[in-house]
N, CA, C and O of each residue as an XYZ file, in Angstrom:
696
protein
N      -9.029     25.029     21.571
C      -9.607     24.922     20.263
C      -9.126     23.622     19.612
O      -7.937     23.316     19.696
N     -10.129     22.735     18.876
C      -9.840     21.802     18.251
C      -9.167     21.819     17.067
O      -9.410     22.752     16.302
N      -8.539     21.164     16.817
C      -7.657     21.154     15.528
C      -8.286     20.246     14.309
O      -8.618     19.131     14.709
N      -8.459     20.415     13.286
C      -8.828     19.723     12.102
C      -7.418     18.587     12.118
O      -6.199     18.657     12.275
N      -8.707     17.299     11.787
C      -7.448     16.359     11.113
C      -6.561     16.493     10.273
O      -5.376     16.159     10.313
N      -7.384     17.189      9.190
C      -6.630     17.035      8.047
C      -5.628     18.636      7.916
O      -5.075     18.972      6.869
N      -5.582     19.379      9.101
C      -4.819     20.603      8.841
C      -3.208     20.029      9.333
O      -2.278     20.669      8.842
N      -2.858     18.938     10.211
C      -1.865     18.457     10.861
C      -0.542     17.761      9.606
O       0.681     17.783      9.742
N      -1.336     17.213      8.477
C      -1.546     16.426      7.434
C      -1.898     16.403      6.059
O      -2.748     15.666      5.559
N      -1.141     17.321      5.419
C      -1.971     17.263      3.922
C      -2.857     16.689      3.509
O      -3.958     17.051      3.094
N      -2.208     15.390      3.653
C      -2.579     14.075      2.587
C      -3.082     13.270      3.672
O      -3.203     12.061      3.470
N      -3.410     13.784      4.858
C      -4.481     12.679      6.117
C      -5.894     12.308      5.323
O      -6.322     11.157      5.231
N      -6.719     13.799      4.617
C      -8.111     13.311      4.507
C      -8.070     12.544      3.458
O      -8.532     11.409      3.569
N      -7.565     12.936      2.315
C      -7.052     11.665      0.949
C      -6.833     10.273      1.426
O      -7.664      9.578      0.841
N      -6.336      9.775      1.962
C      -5.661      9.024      3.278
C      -7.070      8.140      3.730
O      -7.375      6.970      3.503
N      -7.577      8.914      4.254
C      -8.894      8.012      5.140
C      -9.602      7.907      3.766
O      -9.835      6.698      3.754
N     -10.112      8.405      2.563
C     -10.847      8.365      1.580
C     -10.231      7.276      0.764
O     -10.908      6.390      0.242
N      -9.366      7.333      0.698
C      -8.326      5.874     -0.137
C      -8.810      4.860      0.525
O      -9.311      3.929     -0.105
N      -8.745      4.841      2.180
C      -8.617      3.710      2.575
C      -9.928      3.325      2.863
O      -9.969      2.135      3.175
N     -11.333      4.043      2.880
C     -12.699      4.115      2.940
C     -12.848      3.461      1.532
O     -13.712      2.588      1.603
N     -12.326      3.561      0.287
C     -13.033      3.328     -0.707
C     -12.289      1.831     -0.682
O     -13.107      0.914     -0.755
N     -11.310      1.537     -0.619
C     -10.417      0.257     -0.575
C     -11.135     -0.857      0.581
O     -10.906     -2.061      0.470
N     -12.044     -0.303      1.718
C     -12.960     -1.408      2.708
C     -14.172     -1.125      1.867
O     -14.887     -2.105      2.075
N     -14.768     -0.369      1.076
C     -16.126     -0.639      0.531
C     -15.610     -1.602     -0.810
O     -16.574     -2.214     -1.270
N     -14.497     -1.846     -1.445
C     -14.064     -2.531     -2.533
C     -14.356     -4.191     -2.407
O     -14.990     -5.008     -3.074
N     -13.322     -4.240     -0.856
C     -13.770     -5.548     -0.065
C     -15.063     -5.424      0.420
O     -15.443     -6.517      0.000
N     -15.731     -5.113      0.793
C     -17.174     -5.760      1.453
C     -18.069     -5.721      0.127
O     -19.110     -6.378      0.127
N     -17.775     -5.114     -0.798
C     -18.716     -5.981     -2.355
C     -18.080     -7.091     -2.998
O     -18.508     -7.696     -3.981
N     -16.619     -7.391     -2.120
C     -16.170     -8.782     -2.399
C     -17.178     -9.850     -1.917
O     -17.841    -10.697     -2.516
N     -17.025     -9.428     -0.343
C     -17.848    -10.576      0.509
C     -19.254    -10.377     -0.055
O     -19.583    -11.332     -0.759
N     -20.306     -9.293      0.057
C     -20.706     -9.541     -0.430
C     -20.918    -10.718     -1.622
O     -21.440    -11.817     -1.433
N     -20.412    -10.240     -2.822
C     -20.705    -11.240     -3.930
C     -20.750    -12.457     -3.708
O     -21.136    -13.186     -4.621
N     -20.380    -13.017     -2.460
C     -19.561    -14.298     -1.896
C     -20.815    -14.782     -0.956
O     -20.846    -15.873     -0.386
N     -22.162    -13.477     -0.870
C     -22.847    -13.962      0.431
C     -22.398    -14.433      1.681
O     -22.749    -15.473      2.237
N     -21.246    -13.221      2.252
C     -20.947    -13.583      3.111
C     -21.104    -15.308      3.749
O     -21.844    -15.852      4.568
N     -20.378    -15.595      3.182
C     -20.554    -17.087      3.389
C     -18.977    -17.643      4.174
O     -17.931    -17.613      3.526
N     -19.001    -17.900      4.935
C     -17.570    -18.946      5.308
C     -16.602    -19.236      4.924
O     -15.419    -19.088      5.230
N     -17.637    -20.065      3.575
C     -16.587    -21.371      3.184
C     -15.718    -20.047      1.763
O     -15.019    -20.499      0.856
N     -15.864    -19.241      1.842
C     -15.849    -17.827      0.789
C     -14.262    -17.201      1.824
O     -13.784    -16.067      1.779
N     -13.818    -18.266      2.580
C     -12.905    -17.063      3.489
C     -11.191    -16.569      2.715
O     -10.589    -15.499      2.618
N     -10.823    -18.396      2.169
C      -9.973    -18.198      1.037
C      -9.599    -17.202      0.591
O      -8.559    -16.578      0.805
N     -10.898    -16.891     -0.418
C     -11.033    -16.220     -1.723
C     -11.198    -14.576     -1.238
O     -10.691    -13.631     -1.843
N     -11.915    -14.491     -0.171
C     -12.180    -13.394      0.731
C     -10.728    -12.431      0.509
O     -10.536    -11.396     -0.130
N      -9.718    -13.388      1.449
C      -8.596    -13.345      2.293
C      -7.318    -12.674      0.382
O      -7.249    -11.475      0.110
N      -6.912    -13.270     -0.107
C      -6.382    -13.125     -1.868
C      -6.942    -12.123     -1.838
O      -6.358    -11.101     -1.480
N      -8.460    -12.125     -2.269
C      -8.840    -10.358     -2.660
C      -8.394     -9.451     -1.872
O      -7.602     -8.572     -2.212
N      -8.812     -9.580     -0.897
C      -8.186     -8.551      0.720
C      -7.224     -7.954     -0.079
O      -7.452     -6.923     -0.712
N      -5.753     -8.765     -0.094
C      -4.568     -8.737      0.009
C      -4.370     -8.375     -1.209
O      -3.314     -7.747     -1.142
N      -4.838     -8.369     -2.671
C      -4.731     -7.933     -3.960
C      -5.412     -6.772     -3.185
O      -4.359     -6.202     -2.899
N      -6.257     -6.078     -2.690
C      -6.751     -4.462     -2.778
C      -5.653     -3.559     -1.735
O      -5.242     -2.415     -1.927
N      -5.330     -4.506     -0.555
C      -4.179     -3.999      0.205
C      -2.712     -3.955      0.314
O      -1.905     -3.234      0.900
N      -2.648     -5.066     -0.523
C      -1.190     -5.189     -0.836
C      -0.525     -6.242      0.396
O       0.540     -6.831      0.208
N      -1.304     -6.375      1.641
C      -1.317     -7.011      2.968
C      -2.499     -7.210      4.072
O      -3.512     -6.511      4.106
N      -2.278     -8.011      4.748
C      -3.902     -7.691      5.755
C      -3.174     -7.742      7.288
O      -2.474     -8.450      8.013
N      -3.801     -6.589      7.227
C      -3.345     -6.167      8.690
C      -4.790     -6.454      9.675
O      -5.843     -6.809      9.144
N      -4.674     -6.269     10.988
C      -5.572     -6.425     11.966
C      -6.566     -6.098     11.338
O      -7.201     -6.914     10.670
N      -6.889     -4.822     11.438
C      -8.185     -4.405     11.245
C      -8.855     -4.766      9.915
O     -10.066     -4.626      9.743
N      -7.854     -5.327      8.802
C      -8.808     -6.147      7.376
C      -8.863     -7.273      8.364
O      -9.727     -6.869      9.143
N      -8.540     -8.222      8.722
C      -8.868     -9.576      9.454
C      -9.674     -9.278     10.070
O     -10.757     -9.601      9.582
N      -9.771     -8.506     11.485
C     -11.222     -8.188     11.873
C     -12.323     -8.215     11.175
O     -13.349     -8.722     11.629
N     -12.262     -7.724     10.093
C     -13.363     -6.797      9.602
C     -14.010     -8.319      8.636
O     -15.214     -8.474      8.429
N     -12.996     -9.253      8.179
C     -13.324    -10.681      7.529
C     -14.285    -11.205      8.493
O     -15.501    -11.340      8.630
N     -12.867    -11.508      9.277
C     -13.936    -12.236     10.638
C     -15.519    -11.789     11.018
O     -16.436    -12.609     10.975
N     -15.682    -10.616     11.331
C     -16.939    -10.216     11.872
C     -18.093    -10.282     10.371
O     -19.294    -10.432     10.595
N     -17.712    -10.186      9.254
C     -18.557     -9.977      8.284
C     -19.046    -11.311      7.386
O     -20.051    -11.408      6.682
N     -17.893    -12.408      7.672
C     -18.068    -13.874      7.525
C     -18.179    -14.720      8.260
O     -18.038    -15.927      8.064
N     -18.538    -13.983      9.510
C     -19.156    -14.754     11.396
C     -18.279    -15.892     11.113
O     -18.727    -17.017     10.889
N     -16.889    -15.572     11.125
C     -16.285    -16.659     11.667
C     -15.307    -15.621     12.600
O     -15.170    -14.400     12.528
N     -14.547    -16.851     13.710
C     -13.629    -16.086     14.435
C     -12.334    -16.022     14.160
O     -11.680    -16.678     13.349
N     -11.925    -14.971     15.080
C     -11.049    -14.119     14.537
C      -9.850    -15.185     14.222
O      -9.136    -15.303     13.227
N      -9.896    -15.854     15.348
C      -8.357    -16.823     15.817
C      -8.686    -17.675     14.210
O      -7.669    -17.963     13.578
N      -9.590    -17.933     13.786
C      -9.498    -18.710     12.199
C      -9.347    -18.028     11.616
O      -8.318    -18.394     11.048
N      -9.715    -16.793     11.070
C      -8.955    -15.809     10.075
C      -7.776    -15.841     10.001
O      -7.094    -16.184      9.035
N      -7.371    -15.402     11.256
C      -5.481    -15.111     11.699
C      -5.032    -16.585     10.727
O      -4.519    -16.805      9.630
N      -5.660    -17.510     12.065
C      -4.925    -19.150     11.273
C      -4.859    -19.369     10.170
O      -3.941    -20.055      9.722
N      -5.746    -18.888      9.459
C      -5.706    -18.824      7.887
C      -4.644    -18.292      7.196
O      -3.893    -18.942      6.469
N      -4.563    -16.892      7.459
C      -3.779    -16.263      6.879
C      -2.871    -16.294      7.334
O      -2.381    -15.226      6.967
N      -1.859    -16.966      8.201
C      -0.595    -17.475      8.831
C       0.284    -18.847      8.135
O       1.444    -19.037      7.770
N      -1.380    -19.906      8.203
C      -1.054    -20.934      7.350
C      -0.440    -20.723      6.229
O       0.760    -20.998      6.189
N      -1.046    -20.227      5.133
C      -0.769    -20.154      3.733
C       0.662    -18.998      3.728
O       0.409    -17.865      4.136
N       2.026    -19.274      3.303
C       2.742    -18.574      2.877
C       2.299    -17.100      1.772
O       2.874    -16.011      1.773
N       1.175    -17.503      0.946
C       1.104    -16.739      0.361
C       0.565    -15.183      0.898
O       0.797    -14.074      0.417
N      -0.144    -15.530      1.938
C      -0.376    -13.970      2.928
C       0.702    -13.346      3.647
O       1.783    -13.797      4.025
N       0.279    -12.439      3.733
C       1.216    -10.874      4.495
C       0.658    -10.495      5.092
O      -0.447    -10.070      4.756
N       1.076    -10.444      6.208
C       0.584     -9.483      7.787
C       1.301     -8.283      7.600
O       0.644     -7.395      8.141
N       2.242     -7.862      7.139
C       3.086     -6.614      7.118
C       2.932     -6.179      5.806
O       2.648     -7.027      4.961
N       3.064     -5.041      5.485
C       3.302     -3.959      4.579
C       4.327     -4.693      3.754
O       5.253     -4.941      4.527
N       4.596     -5.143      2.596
C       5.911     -5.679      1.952
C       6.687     -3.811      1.057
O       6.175     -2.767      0.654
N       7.774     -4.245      1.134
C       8.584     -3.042      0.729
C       8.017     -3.036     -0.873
O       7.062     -3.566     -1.441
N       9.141     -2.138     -1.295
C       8.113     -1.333     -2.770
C       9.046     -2.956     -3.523
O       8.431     -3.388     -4.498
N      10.136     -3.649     -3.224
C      10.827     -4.757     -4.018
C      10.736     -5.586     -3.299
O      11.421     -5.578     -2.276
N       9.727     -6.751     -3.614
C       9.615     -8.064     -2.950
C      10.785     -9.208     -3.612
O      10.774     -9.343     -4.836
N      11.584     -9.860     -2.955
C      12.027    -11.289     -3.106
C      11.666    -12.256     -2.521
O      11.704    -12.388     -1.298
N      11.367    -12.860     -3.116
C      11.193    -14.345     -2.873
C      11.699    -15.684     -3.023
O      11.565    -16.046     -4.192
N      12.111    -16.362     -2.455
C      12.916    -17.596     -2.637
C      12.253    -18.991     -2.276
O      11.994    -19.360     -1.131
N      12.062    -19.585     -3.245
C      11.612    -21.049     -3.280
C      12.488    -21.554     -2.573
O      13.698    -21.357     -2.679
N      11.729    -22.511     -1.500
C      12.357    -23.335     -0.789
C      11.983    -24.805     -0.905
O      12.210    -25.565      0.037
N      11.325    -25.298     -2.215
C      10.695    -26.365     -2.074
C      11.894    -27.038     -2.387
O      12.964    -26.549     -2.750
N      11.466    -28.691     -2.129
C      12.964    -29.713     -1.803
C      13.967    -29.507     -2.796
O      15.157    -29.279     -2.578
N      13.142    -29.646     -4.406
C      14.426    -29.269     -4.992
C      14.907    -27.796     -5.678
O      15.467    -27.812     -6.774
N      14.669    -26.593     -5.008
C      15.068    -25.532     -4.974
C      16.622    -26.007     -3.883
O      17.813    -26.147     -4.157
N      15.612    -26.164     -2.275
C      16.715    -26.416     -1.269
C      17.772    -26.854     -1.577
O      18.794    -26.367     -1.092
N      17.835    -28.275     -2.794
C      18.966    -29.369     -2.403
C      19.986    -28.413     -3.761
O      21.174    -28.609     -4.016
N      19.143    -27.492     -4.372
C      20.215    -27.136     -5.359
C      20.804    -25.795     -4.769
O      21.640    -25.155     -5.407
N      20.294    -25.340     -3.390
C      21.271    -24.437     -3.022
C      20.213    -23.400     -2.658
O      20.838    -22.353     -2.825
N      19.081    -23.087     -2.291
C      18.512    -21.870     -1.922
C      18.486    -21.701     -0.990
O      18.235    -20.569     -0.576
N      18.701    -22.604     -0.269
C      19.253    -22.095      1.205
C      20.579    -20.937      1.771
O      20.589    -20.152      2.719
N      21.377    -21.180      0.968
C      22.349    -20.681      0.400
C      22.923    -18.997     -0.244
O      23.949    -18.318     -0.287
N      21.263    -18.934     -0.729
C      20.719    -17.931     -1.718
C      20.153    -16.868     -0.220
O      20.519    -15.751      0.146
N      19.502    -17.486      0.143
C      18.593    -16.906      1.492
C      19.984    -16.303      2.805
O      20.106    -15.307      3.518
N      20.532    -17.142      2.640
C      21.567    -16.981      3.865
C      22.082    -15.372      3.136
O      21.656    -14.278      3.504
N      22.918    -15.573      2.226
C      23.347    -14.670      1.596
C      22.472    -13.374      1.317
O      23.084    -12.357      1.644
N      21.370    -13.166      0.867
C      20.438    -11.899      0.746
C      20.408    -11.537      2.200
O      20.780    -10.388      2.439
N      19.893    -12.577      3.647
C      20.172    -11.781      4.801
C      21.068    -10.833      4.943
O      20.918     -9.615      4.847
N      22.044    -11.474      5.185
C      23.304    -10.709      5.008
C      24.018     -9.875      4.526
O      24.939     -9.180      4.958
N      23.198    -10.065      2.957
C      23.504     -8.495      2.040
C      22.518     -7.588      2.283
O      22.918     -6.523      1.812
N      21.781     -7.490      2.616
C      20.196     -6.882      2.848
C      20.248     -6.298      4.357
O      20.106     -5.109      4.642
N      20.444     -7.201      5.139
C      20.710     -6.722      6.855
C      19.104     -7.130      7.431
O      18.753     -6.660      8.514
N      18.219     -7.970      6.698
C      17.354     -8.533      7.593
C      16.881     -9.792      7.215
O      17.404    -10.349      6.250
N      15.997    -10.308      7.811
C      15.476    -11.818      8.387
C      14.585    -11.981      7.130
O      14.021    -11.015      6.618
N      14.452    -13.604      6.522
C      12.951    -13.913      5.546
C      11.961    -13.170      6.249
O      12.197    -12.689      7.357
N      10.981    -13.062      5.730
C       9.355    -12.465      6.286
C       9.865    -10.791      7.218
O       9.490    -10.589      8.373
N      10.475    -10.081      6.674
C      11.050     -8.536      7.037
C      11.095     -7.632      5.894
O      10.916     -8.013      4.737
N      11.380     -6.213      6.295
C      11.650     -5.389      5.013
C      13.062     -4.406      5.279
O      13.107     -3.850      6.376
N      13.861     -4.243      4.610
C      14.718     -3.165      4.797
C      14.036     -1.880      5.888
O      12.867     -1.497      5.903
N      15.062     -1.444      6.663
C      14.403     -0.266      7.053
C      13.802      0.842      6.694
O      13.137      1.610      7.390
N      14.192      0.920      5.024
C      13.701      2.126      4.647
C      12.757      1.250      3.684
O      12.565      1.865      2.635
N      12.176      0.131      3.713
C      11.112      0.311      3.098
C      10.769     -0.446      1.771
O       9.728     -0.971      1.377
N      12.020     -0.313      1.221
C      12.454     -0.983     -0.012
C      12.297     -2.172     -0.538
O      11.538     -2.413     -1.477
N      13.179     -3.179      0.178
C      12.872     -4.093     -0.058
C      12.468     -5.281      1.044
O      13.034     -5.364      2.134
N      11.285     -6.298      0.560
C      10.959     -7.099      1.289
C      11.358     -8.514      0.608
O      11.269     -8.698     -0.606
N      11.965     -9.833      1.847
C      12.231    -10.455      1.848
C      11.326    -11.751      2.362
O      11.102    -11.759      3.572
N      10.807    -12.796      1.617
C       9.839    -13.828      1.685
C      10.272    -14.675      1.226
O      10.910    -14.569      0.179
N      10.068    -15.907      1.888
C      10.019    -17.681      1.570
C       8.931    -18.274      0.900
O       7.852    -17.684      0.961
N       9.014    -19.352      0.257
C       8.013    -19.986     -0.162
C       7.897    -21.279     -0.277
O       9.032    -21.732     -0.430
N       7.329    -21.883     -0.282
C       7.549    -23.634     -0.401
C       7.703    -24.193     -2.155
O       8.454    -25.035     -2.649
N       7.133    -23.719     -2.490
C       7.179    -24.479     -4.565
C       6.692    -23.681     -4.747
O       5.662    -23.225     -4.252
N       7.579    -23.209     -5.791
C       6.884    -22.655     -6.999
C       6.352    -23.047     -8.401
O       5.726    -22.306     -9.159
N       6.672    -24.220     -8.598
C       6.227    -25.670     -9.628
C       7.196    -25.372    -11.065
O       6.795    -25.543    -12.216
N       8.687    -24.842    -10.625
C       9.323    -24.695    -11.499
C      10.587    -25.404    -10.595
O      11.284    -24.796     -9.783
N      10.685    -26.657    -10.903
C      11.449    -27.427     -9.955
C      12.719    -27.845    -10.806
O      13.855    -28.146    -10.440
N      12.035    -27.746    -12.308
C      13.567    -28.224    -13.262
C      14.223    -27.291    -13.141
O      15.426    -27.447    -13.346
N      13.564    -25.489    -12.634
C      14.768    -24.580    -13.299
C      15.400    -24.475    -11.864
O      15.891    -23.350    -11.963
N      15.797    -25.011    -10.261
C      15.467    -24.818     -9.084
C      17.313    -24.328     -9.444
O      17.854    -24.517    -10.534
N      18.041    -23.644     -8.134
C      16.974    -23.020     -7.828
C      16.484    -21.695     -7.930
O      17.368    -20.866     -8.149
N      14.893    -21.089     -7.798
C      14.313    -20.342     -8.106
C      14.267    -19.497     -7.026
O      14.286    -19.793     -5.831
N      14.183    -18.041     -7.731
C      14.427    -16.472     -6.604
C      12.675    -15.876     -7.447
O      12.020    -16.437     -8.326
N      12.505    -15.050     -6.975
C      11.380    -14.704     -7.602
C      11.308    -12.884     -7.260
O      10.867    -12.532     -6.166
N      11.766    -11.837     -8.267
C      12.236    -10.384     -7.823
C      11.368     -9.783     -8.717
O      11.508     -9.651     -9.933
N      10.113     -9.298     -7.729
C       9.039     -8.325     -8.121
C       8.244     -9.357     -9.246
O       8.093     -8.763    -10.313
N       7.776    -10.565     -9.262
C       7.087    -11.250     -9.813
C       7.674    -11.843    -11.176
O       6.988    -12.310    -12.085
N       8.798    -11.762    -11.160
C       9.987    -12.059    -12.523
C      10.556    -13.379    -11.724
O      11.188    -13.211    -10.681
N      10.352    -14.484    -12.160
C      11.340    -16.064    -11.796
C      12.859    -15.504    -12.322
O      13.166    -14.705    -13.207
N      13.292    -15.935    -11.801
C      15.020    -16.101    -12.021
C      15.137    -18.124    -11.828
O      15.440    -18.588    -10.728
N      14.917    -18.846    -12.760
C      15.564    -19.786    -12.813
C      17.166    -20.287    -12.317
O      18.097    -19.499    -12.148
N      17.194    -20.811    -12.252
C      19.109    -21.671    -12.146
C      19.751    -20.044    -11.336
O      20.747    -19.422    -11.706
N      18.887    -19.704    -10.261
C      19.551    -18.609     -9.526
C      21.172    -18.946     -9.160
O      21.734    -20.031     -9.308
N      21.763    -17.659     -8.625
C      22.802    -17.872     -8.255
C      23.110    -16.708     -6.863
O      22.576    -15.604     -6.967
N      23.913    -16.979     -5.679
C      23.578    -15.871     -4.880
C      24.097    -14.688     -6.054
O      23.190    -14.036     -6.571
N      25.217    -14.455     -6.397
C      26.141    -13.518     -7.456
C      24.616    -12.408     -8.353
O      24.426    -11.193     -8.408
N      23.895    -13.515     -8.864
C      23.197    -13.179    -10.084
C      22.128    -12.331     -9.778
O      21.723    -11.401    -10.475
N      21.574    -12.803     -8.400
C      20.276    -12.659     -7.493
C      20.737    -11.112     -6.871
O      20.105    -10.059     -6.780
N      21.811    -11.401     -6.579
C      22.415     -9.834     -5.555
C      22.744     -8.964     -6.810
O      22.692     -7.804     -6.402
N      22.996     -8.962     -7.880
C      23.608     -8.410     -9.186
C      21.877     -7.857     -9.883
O      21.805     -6.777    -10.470
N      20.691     -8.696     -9.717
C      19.873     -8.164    -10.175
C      18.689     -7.101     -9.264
O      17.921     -6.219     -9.650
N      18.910     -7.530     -8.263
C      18.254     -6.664     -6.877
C      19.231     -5.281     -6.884
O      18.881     -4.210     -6.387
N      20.413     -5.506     -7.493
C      20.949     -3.928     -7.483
C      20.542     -3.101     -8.584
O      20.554     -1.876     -8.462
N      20.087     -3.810     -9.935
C      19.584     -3.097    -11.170
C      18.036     -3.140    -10.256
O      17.707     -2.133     -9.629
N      17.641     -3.694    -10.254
C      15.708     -3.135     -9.770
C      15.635     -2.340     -8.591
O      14.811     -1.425     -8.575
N      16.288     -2.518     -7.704
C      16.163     -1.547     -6.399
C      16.894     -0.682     -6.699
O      17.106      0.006     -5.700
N      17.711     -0.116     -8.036
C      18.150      0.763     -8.202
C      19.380      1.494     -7.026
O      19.400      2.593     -6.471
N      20.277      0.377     -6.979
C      21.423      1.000     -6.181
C      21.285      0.229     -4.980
O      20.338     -0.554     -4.908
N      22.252      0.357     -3.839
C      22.853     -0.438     -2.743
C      22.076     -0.337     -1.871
O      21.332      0.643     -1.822
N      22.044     -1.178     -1.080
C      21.358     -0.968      0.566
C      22.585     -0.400      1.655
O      22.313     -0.193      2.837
């Protein structure tokens, strides 16, 4: 006897209906865009504002619906720092790395969150929490250098200040 999906799973059929209404959200993107190409940009941002990330199957689904290929989608969204291939944790950081972030020490900043955190730039804690990202400029170069925790700049960062405020927003230790 076959088993229902959704008996395995509470929250499976909610689940596919979330994520059914979230691909009809995007394809009245492209749409509006007339599936057009040169629309892949703008495509790619929306994607990632309705998903939070673009995984395979949103890139597929670009690719085949803006007849371009796949390997240029990917390239696209690899190029630009500002995309996510992975799921980012529920607390994103971010650290400017543009020259004068670097020369005032964010390198520094980065070394240190590895290490307090226990993973790599472009990763997430194991449980989920928090995700860790690079960036090239953030066009706040007088205040460098700059951390960026859940869309809040931290100017004239400090590792101390940066690790001191990731414990008030993530609410407790890793």
């Amino acid at each position: 006897m076959e088993k229902d999906q959704t008996s395995e799973s509470p929250h499976a059929a909610s689940d596919v209906l979330i994520a059914e209404k979230l691909m009809v959200k995007l394809e009245k993107i492209m749409e509006e865009h007339n599936y057009q190409r040169s629309a892949l940009l703008e495509v790619l941002q929306k994607a990632q504002e309705i998903f939070g990330y673009l995984d395979r199957k949103v890139l597929l689904l670009i690719a085949e619906k803006l007849h371009v290929a796949p390997s240029q989608v990917y390239g696209a969204a690899t190029f630009y720092n500002f995309f996510r291939l992975r799921k980012p944790g529920e607390h994103i950081i971010t650290i400017c790395m543009g020259t004068a972030c670097y020369v005032k020490g964010a390198d520094k900043i980065l070394s240190t969150l590895e290490q307090e955190l226990g993973i790599e730039r472009g990763k997430s804690t194991p449980d989920g929490r928090i995700s860790l990202f690079i960036t090239r400029c953030i066009g706040a170069c007088a205040m460098a250098p700059n951390v960026i925790i859940d869309d809040v700049v931290i100017g004239k960062a400090t590792k101390e200040g940066v690790i001191e405020r990731i414990r008030k927003s993530a609410g407790g230790e890793n």
